[in-house]
C-alpha positions, 0 to 999 in steps of 0.5 A: 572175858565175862559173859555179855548178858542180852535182852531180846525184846519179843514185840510188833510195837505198832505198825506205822507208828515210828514214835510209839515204837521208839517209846517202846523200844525206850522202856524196854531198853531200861528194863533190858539195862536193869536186869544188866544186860548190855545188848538189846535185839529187837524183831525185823522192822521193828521201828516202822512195823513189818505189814505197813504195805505200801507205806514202806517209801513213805516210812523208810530212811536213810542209814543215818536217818532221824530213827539212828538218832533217836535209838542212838540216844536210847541207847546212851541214856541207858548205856547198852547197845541196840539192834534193830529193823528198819527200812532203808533208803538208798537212793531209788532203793529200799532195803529191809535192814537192821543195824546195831548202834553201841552204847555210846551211840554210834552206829558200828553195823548195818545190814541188808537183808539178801533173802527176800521172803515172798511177795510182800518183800521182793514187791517192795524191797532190793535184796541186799548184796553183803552176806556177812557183816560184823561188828565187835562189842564187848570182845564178842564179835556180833554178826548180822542177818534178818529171819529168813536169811538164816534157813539159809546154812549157807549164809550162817557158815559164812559167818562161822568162817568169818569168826562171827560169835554171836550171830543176831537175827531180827525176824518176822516169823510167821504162822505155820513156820514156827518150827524155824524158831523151835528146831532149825535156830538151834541146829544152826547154832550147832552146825556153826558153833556159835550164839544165834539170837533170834528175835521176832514179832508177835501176834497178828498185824494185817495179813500175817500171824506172828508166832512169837518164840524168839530164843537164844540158842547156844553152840551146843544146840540148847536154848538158854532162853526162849520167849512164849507167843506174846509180847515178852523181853526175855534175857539170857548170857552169852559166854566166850568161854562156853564158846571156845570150849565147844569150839575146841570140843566140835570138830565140824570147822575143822573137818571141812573138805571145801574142794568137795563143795563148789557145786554148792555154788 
């Protein structure tokens, strides 16, 4: 099975400013489609900007809302598919979530964010209730959780034992937290065998200082690519055959006592 090559596109776009960020979201997608890759994986919130306070009812859109349409085109016009973050309106309720849409413009995942990170979020959104959510793409089974969810080594065993491959995870990763993206990423990488893309925002906007960093790390716990502090779209490879090999090789799945553990719960 070849190798599904992916483009994280390290960006904040504009904040408040759907159109420039789907204009941004659109040439990075031809740059990502260019250099071959299949899948591209945009930061948290990334169609609305993440400080835009109290606009987020005003911005926020159903799953199937006019943002899906748009990114579904950008996605079939340069034939690869797209991971992003938005906010979602369900009714009464808003949700940091992302979604993935495939090449050919449908939408095959959506998720909301079941670990609220500080007050900006647990003022404004309801924490998603669905840990793991999947999709398969190019037979690489994708996974989906948003920054904060993944310090969480629950959430992300929850997606090993559910056979998740590659796990994708939109963020908004700030100042002084940045040792998430340079250690905890690839240790649970590691700890889970799988690929964890971790895609964040850069730079300041309002009160939050992103750190930049996003990486693709692999299930041996090496980084195959890693982005600088600002705005970047880096590319790297994710190899099933890598993948099965290190499973096969790292006994942790395997060694698992469960009936030790329900005191986790």
């Amino acid at each position: 099975m070849p190798s599904l090559r992916t483009a994280l596109l390290q960006s904040s776009g504009r904040p408040g400013a759907v159109a420039e960020n789907l204009k941004a979201l659109d040439e990075a997608a031809a740059r990502a489609a260019d250099a071959g890759a299949r899948l591209l994986v945009a930061p948290e919130l990334f169609l609305t900007g993440y400080a835009i306070g109290d606009a987020v009812p005003e911005l926020a859109e159903p799953a199937a809302g006019p943002g899906s349409e748009a990114i579904a085109e950008i996605a079939v016009r340069h034939g690869l598919a797209v991971l992003y973050g938005y906010p979602e309106r369900d009714g009464e309720r808003i949700f940091n979530a992302s979604q993935l849409i495939g090449a050919d413009g449908a939408r095959l995942a959506n998720y909301r964010k079941t670990h609220l990170f500080g007050c900006f979020e647990q003022e404004r959104f309801t924490p998603g209730e669905q840990t793991v959510v999947q999709a398969d793409l190019d037979g690489i089974r994708i996974g989906l959780l948003i920054c904060y969810d993944v310090e969480f080594p629950e959430n992300v065993r929850a997606h090993a034992l559910a056979g998740t491959d590659l796990l994708l995870v939109p963020t908004a990763q700030m100042h002084p937290f940045q040792f998430v993206a340079e250690s905890v990423v690839p240790v649970r990488a590691f700890e889970s065998q799988m690929y964890v893309a971790y895609v964040n925002r850069t730079g300041p906007e309002g009160e939050f200082e992103f750190v930049g960093l996003s990486c693709l790390a692999g299930p041996d716990g090496v980084v195959r690519t890693r982005a600088g502090r600002g705005e970047e779209l880096v590319i790297g490879e994710v190899d099933p055959e890598f993948l099965a090999a290190s499973r096969a090789a790292n006994p942790y799945l395997a060694d698992r006592r469960p009936g030790l553990y329900g005191s986790l719960a």
